[in-house]
C-alpha positions, 0 to 999 in steps of 0.5 A: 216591839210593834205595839207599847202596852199601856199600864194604868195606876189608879188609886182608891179609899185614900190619897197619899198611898204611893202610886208614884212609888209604885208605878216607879218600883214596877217600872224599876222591875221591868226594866231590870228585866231588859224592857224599855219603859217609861212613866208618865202623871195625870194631875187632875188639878187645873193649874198647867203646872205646878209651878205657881203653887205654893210647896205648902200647896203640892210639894216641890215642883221638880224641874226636867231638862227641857224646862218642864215645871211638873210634879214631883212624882218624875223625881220618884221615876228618874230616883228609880229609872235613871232616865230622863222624864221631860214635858210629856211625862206630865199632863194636868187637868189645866194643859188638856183644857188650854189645848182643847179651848186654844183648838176650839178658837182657831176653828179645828173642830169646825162649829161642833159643840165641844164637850167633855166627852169625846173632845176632852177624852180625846185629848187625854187620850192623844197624851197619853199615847205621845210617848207610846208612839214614839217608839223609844218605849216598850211600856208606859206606865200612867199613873192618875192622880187623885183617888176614884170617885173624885170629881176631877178625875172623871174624864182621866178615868173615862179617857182610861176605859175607852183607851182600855177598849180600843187596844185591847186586854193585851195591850193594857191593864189597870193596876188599882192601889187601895188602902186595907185598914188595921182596926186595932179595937177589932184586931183585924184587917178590913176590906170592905173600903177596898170593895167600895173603891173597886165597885166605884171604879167598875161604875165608871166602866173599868173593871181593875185586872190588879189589886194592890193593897196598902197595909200594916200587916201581912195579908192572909191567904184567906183574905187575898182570897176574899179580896179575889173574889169580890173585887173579880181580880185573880188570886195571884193578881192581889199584891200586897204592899206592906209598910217599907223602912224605905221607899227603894225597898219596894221594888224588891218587896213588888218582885216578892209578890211577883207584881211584874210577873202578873204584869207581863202574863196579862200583856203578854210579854215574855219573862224567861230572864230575871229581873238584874236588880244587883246595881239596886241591891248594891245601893241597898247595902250601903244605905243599910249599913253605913260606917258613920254618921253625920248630921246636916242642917236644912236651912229652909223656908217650908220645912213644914212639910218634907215634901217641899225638898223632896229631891234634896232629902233622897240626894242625901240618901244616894250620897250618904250610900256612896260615901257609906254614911247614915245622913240625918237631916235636922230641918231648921225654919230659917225665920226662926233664926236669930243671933241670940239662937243660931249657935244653939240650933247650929254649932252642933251640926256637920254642915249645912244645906241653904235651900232654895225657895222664893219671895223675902220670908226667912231670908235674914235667918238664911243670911245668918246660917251662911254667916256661922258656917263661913265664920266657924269653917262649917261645911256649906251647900246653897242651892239656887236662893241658897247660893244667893244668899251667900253672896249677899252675906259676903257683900255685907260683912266682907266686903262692908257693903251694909245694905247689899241685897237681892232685888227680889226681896229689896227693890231699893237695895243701892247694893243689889248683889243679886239682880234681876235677870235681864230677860225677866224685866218685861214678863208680867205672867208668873207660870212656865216665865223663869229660867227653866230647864238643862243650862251648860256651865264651865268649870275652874280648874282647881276648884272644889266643883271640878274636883267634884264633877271631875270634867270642865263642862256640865249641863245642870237643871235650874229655875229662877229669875234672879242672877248675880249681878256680875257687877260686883264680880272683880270685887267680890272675887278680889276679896275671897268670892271665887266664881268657879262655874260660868255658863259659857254662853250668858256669862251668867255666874253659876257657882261661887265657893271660897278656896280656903274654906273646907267646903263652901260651895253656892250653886244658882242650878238644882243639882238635887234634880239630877241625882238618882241612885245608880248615880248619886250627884257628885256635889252632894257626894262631896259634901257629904264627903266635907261634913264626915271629914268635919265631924271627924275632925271635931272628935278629934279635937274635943278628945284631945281637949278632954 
């Protein structure tokens, strides 16, 4: 195809609606129709990326092949897309500001004033366009982030419409997705916060050619057509959004409403064969009607909030479908775990999941889950800290090396099991530092891992700063440690395990990262596998006891 059309995701009335989720679903769509398509995110935030900011702060930050640290709504397009997002795909407020200031200083913009508009604008818009002039792309769906009307999205908004202009209407178009509220005392459906979101959008000089609204109920007739005519959009283009049971029902609920028929008839793209959703449908199934159901411990340091371990949670979902199994999740705040209460908050589960994290809150909790699984023969996954820590319990209660520890959380630990990574040593600035992105690892044959993944190389996504300290290897490996994963090059450890263990498994990389529904993570079907073996297993036992 000659020319990418561009698809612009705004939002109005209330953050948090699900742009991502959208962009994701009518990308699903259009490619299920044969189109190559890619999304990419705006963040108007000021950080270069979220990779400094606290989970609290912004959710996980999701980590691509090429080591870019972004946000997590690439993992919403790669669940969906089954296809690779990378540096391109994320642009922030704080990348735009830092390329412009660092191109003012080498003199590109010879003397001129450098200002928002067109210096800004520009640059935003040169970014948007990379992926479309790559040629790999038929469609590329840019989602803002951030709701109309606020400060920080302006120039994102405004490098929009003079885009808009300079393709032209069949080139581009702008989905706006807005809020409908239900005022229970009333007993109906509002509309009003939807017309001031689109009024606030047309003052920026960009008129929304769809609508698509975020509500609890079903959207009559009348109010579509209500919606239509204040907010200058057409009827068939008002898409209702209504609440899903889950996010991977969107795309059949979008295609219901016909969002990528609207899409295509406005950019003029052909639509004589139907979207192949049957994969997708398959997935559906399973997910929907499992044959068991196993209950997995989350032991982690920001449970508070879900989206700290976004990846992880929509991992359990692809491999509970593989395995036909519901998956439910009990997170477990590991700095509330102590020996007089991890039996209670423990014992009753069917594995548990270490999970990542930083910095040495918590980290006692976590040593003492991976304990009460090794001990009790409870299925374990850690990940990245996880798998850390799961060294650091060997070393002191198999090995009796009391005081073995991480450097990260004990500078002076005469046992630092865990180091610092050589490479790491002399970096000062904290951002866009660790070991970042797609790492080669070789498997033992025999082990659970190779098993799992069924071949002896494997490439996999990390970001950390701290190793095992291969020092320590023989001993630990002389004493029932095995290390089953080395990358090939480093000779950095990547996976430990115990063989006689019915699954006990620590990887250094994020396998969450890289599972999608079309293909769930081989890891995360394995354990899964474990923990329905496991509570199978416990049934039988108390039946037989009883």
């Amino acid at each position: 195809m000659a020319n990418t059309k561009y698809v612009f995701v705004t939002g109005g009335v209330s953050s948090s609606l699900g742009k991502g989720i959208i962009a994701a679903s009518l990308a699903k769509l259009l490619q299920a129709r044969g189109y190559r398509v890619t999304i990419q995110k705006l963040d108007p935030y000021i950080n270069v990326d979220p990779g400094t900011l606290n989970p609290y702060e912004h959710g996980e930050c999701y980590v691509t092949d090429d080591g870019a640290e972004t946000d997590l709504d690439l993992g919403h397009y790669e669940r969906f897309l089954n296809t690779n997002t990378s540096q391109a795909n994320n642009v922030t407020t704080g990348r735009i500001y830092k390329s412009v200031i660092e191109k003012e200083r080498r003199g590109e913009f010879l003397g001129k004033t450098v200002q928002v508009v067109p210096h800004i604008t520009n640059e935003i818009k040169e970014r948007i366009q990379i992926l479309g002039k790559s040629g790999n792309y038929d469609i590329v769906i840019t989602e803002i982030g951030g709701t109309v009307g606020d400060i920080e999205s302006l120039p994102y908004i405004e490098a929009v419409r003079q885009l808009k202009w300079e393709l032209g209407d069949t080139n581009a178009l702008v989905i706006h997705l807005t809020l409908i509220p239900y005022l229970s005392a009333a007993g109906e459906l509002k509309t009003k916060p939807t017309q001031h979101s689109v009024k606030t959008l047309m003052e920026s000089g960009i008129k929304a050619d769809i609508l698509v609204c975020r509500t609890e109920h079903e959207l009559s007739d009348d109010l579509r057509r209500k919606l239509a005519l204040f907010c200058n959009v057409k009827q068939e283009a008002v898409i209702q959004s209504i609440d899903a049971s889950t996010i991977y029902d969107v795309p059949n609920l979008m295609l219901e409403e016909g969002l990528d028929r609207v899409v295509l008839q406005q950019l003029v793209l052909r639509m004589d064969n139907v979207p192949d959703l049957e994969k997708w449908n398959d997935f559906l199934q399973r997910h929907r009607n499992p044959k068991h159901q196993v209950t997995i411990g989350l032991i982690g340091k920001y449970v508070e909030l879900q989206d700290s371990y976004k990846s992880i949670l929509e991992a359990f979902i692809h491999a509970g479908a593989e395995n036909e199994v519901k998956v439910n999740v009990v997170s477990i705040h590991s700095e509330f775990i102590t020996n007089e209460t991890i039996a209670k908050q423990i014992a009753h589960l069917d594995g548990i999941l270490v999970a990542p994290g930083f910095g040495e809150r918590g980290i006692e909790g976590k040593i003492k889950a991976v304990q009460f699984a090794r001990e009790n023969n409870l299925p374990f996954f850690g990940i990245c800290l996880g798998m850390q820590m799961a060294v650091i319990e060997y070393s002191r209660n198999v090995l009796g090396l009391e005081d073995a520890c991480s450097l990260e959380v004990n500078e002076n630990a005469s046992h630092p099991v865990i180091n610092l990574m050589e490479e790491q040593k002399n970096i000062t600035d904290m951002g866009g530092t660790m070991r970042l992105g797609s790492w080669d690892c070789e498997l033992s044959e025999g082990s659970k891992v190779f098993d799992a993944y069924g071949k002896r190389l494997i490439a996999e996504r990390h970001r950390h700063r701290y190793e095992y300290n291969n020092k320590y290897k023989e001993q630990l490996e002389n004493a029932g440690l095995k290390t089953t994963g080395i990358n090939p090059k480093t000779g950095l450890v990547e996976i430990i395990e115990i063989p006689d263990h019915p699954w006990f498994v620590g990887v250094q990389y994020h396998p969450e990262y890289k599972s999608t529904v079309a293909n769930p993570h081989p890891l995360f079907i394995a354990f899964v596998k474990a923990a329905v073996e496991y509570s199978k297993n416990n049934k039988s036992a108390k039946v037989s006891q009883g």
